[in-house]
N, C-alpha and C positions, 0 to 999 in steps of 0.2 A: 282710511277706515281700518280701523285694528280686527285681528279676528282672531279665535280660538284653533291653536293645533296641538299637536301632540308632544309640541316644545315650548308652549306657551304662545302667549300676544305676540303678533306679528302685525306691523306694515309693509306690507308687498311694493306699495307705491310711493318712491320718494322725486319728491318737485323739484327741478330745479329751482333755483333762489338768483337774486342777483350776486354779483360776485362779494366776494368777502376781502378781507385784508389780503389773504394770500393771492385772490385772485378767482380760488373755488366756487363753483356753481352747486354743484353738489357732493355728496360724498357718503357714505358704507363703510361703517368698521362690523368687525364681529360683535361689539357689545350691544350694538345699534340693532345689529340685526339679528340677534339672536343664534349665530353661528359658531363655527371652528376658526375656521379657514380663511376665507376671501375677504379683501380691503379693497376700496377702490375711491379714486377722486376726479372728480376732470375740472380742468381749469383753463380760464378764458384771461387769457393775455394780451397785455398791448405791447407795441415792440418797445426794447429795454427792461421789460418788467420780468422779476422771476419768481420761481417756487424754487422752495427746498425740503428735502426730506430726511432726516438723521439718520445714522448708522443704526441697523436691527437686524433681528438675525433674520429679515424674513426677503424671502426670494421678490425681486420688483421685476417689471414688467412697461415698460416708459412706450407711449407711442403718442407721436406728434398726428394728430387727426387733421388738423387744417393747419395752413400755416407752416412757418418754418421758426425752429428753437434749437440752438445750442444746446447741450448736452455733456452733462460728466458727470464720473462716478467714480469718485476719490481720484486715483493717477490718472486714470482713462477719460480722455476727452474724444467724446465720437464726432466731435466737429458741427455743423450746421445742420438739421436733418429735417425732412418734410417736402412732401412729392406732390401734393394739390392743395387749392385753397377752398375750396370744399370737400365734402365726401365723398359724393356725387359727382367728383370729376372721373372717378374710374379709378385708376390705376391704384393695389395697395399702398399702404404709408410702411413707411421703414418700420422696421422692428426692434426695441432694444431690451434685453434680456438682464438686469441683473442679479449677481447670485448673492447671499447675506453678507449682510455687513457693510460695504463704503457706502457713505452718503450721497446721496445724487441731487443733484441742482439743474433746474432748466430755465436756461433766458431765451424769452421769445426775440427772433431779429426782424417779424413781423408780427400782426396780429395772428394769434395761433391760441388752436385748440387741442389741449394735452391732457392725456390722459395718464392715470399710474394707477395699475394693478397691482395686491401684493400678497403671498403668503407665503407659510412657515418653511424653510427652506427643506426642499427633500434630499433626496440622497445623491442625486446631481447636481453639480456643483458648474455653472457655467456663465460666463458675461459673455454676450455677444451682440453684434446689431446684425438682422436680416434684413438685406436688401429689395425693394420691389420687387425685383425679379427676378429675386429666389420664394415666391410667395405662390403658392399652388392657388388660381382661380377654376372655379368652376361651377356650371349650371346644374341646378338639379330640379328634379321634378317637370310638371309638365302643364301646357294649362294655366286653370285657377291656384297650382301649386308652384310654378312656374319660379324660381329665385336664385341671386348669383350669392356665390359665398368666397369670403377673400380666405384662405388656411393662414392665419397669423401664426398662430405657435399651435399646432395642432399634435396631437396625444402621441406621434410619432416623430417627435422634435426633441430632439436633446435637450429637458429642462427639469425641473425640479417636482413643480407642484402645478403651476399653472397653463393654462389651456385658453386662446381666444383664437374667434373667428368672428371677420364682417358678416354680414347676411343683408343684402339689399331685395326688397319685395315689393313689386312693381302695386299701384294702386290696384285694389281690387280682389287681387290674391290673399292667401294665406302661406304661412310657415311656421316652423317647427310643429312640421304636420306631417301626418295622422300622430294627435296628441302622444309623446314619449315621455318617461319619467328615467331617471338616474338617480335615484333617494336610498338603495339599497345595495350595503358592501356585498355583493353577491356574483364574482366573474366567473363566467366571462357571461351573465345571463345579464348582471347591472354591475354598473361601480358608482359608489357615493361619492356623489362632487355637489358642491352648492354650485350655483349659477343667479349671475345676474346678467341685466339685459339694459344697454344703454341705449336710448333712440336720439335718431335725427331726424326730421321731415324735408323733402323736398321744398313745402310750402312752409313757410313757421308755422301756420296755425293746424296744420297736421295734427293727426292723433292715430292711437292704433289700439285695438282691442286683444288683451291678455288676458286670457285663462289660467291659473292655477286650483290644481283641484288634485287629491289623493284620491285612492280606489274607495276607502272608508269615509270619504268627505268631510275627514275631521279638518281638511282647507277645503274651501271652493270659492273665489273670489273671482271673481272677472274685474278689470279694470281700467282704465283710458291713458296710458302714457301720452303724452305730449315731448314736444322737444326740449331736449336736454334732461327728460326724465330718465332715472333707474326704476326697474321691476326685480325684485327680489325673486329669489326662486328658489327655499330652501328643500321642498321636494314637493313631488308630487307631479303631475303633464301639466303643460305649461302651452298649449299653441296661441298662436299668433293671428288677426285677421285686421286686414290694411284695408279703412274705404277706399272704394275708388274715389280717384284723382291727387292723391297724397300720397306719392312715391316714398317708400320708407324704409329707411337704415338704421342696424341696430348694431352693437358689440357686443357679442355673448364672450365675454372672462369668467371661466370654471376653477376650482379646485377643491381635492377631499384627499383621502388617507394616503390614496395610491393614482400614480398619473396613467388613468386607460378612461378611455369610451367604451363604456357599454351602456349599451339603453333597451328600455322592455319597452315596446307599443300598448295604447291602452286598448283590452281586445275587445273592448264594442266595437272598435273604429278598425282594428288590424286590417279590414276589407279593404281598406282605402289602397295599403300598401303595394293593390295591385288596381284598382283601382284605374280606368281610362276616359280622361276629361273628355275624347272624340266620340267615346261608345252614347247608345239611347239612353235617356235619364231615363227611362220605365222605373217605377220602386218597385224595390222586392219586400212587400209588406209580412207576406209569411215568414221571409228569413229572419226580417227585423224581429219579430215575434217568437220566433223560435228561440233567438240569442236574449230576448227577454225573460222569455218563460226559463 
């Protein structure tokens, strides 16, 4: 469903499709999506089969999600890569970093699912792969907020432009919660980065509800990803809420002018940030009302 912002028509929700020639299930350019910045494709492989990408000036971002794939990028061959054969086995996937310009090729040596990120290359200039277990995991939240996050290239990573983190959200919870935005160059209070959001279900026929919405609701769309869909995120809060019983995985890939994390809470909701899933649900209807009035 297309809708009216402040940048024009927009689709927030893009379907996966069966595979294409290359392989692609889905895919995000800027023009598509109405952006600057972020590109992204992921692709479902049989073993033997490959993608290739040509030489651009723009920083990539390569991570084998399932499965295992050979990898290289022009002289640099990172050898076989890929550490589970779903998402959901745990442990991160490798990480591979590249900076503008060689071309990079992936052949799957099993069935595998590969993803590539990419934008304009910044002022760091760097190729590397991250290993599992150099990969910061952590829990955050509590409760019905309750969710593990894997730090793939995370805003204090030697890289250019781009920014991803797993986010896995047990059935029933929510995340990227209490609703936050990142839509305005403004540090250290916000920093403008586009964001999008790739899901996986535990069950295939999983689904998860997304929110995007600005203070001035010139977006407000809620929507249903399913598996192997992208959710656009060109600005505005964006939370997440997973039915129960459909455990759910996502990959947030960010980028915009300047590589930092900053985010504003949206302040109807700021309460949440302290917020105790064990305390009495009593409502506080007067507060509610007072933050209306």
């Amino acid at each position: 469903m297309a809708i009216e912002s402040r940048r024009g028509a927009r689709q927030l929700l893009r379907r996966a499709t069966a595979r294409d020639s290359m392989g692609r299930i889905v895919a995000v350019d800027p023009a598509s999506a109405g952006w600057e910045y972020l590109d992204f494709a992921a692709y479902r492989l049989a073993p033997g089969e490959a993608t290739f990408r040509v030489a651009s000036d723009r920083e990539l971002l390569v991570i084998v999600l399932e499965g295992r794939a050979s990898v290289r990028s022009g002289d640099r061959d990172f050898g076989i890569v890929g550490s589970r054969t779903s998402v959901f086995d745990g442990p991160p996937p490798p990480v591979i970093l590249i900076e503008p310009d060689p071309p990079v090729a992936e052949t799957a040596e099993a069935d595998a699912l590969v993803v590539v990120a990419g934008a304009p290359g910044g002022s760091v200039l760097r190729t590397a792969l991250v290993p599992p277990d150099a990969i910061l995991v952590e829990t955050r939240g509590s409760g019905q907020t309750e969710r593990r996050i894997h730090h793939l290239l995370p805003p204090d990573a030697e890289a250019g432009r781009l920014i991803a983190f797993e986010v896995f959200t047990p059935g029933g919870n929510w995340s990227s919660y209490p609703p936050h935005k990142h839509d305005t160059e403004n540090p250290p209070v916000e920093a403008r980065l586009e964001e999008l959001y790739f899901y996986r279900f535990a069950r295939p026929k999983g689904f998860a509800f997304q929110r995007v919405y600005t203070p001035d609701r010139s977006i407000d769309e809620s929507v249903t990803p399913g598996d192997g869909d992208v959710v656009l995120v060109p600005e505005g809060y964006h939370p997440v809420g997973v039915p129960a019983g459909y455990d759910c995985y996502y990959l947030n890939v960010m980028a915009g002018p300047t590589r930092a994390w900053h985010f504003s809470v949206d302040p109807d909701h700021a309460w949440l940030m302290n917020w105790d899933p064990a305390a009495p649900r009593a409502t506080d209807r007067a507060a509610d009302e007072d933050t209306e009035r």
